[in-house]
N, C-alpha and C positions, 0 to 999 in steps of 0.2 A: 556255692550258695544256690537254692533251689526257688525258684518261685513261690514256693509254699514261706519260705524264710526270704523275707527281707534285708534283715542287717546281719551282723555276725552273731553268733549265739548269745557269747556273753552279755549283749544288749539287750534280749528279749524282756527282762525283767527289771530294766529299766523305765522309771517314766518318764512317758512323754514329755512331759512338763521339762524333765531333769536336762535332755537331749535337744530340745529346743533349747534351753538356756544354755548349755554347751555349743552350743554353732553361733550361738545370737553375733558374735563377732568377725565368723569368718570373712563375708562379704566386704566389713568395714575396714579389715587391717587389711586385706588385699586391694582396695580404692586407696586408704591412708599409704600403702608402698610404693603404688602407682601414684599417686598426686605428687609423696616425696619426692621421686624421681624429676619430677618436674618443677622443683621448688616450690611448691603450692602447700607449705609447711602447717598454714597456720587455717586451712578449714576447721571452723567452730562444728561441735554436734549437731550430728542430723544435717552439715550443709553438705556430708558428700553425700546424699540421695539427694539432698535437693537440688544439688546441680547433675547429676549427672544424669536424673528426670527431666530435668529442662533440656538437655542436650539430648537426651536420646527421644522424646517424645516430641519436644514443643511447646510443652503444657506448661499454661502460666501457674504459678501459683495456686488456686484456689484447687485443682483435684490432685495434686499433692497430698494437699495438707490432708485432704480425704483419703486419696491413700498411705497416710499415717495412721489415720486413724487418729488423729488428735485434732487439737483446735487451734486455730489460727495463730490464738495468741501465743499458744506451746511454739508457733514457730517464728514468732515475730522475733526474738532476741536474736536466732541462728541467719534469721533474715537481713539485719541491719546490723550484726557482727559482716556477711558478707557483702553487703553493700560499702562498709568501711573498708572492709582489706582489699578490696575492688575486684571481686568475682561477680558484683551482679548492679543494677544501675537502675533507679527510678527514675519514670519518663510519662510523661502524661498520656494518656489515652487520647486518640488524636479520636476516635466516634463518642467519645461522654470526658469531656475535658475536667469533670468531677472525681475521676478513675484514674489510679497511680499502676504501670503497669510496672513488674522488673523484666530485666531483660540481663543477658550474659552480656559480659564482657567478653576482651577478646582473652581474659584471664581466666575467667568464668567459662568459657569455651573450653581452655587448655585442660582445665581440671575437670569439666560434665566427661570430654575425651578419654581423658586417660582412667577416670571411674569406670564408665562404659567398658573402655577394654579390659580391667580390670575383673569386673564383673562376665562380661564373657568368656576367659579365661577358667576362671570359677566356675563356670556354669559347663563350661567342655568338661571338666575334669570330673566333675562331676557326672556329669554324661557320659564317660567312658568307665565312671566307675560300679552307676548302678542301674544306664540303660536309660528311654525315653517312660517307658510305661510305669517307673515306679516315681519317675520324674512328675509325670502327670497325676498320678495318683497324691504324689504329695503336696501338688500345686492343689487338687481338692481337699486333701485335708488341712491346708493351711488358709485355702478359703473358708470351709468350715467355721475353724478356729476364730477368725475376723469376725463370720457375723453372729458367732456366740458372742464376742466379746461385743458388739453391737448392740444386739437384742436385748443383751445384760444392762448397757449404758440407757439405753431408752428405758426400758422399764423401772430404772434407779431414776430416770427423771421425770417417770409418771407418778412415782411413790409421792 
């Protein structure tokens, strides 16, 4: 493959569109095999980014759900599905005791872990398979894509 050619030929005339919906899972069934591993069976949708953002960042909640791209409430069910199965724990904000913080459990830990390595895994293979510069390049066109889909939300809510 040549620089000029990014993927293999018979892809060229593929859309975009087509090829992102074709990966959309990869990430997720390689966290879901890793979590199995670990008995961590029953993560609801969307809770293995959300832990394993919590584990590898820190980040509470709120720029999550921003980097979803969706709205709070889109994650509230996946939120309080894992506060029951006990991956994540409500506790008061000890500076504004108005504020509900979550935090990981040590179960919630076990499963942000094994996402993380999961997704590192992923991300080597990928790295050996198409290089860091096309890597970069598609982290640009996947930002793109975000704040088309953005720009498109706001102005449907200025309408």
């Amino acid at each position: 493959m040549s620089a000029t050619e990014p993927g293999p030929r018979h892809l060229q005339d593929v859309p975009l569109s087509a090829l992102l919906l074709a990966t959309r899972g990869t990430y997720t069934a390689a966290v879901r095999r890793a979590q199995a591993k670990i008995g961590c069976t029953d993560v609801p949708a969307s809770g293995e980014f959300i832990l394993s953002a919590m584990e590898w960042t820190g980040a509470s909640i709120e720029p999550i759900v921003r980097w979803l791209g969706v709205s709070k409430q889109a994650v509230s069910q996946s939120v309080d599905q894992l506060v029951v199965r006990g991956y994540l724990e409500r506790a008061r904000d000890p500076s504004d005791r108005r504020r509900v913080k979550l935090l990981l459990t040590d179960r919630g830990h076990a499963a942000g872990r094994a996402a993380k390595t999961a997704i590192q895994q992923v991300d080597r293979e990928l790295l050996a398979r198409v290089g860091s510069q096309s890597i970069a390049h598609t982290r640009a066109t996947l930002a793109a894509l975000a704040e088309i889909k953005r720009s498109a939300h706001r102005a449907g809510e200025a309408a």
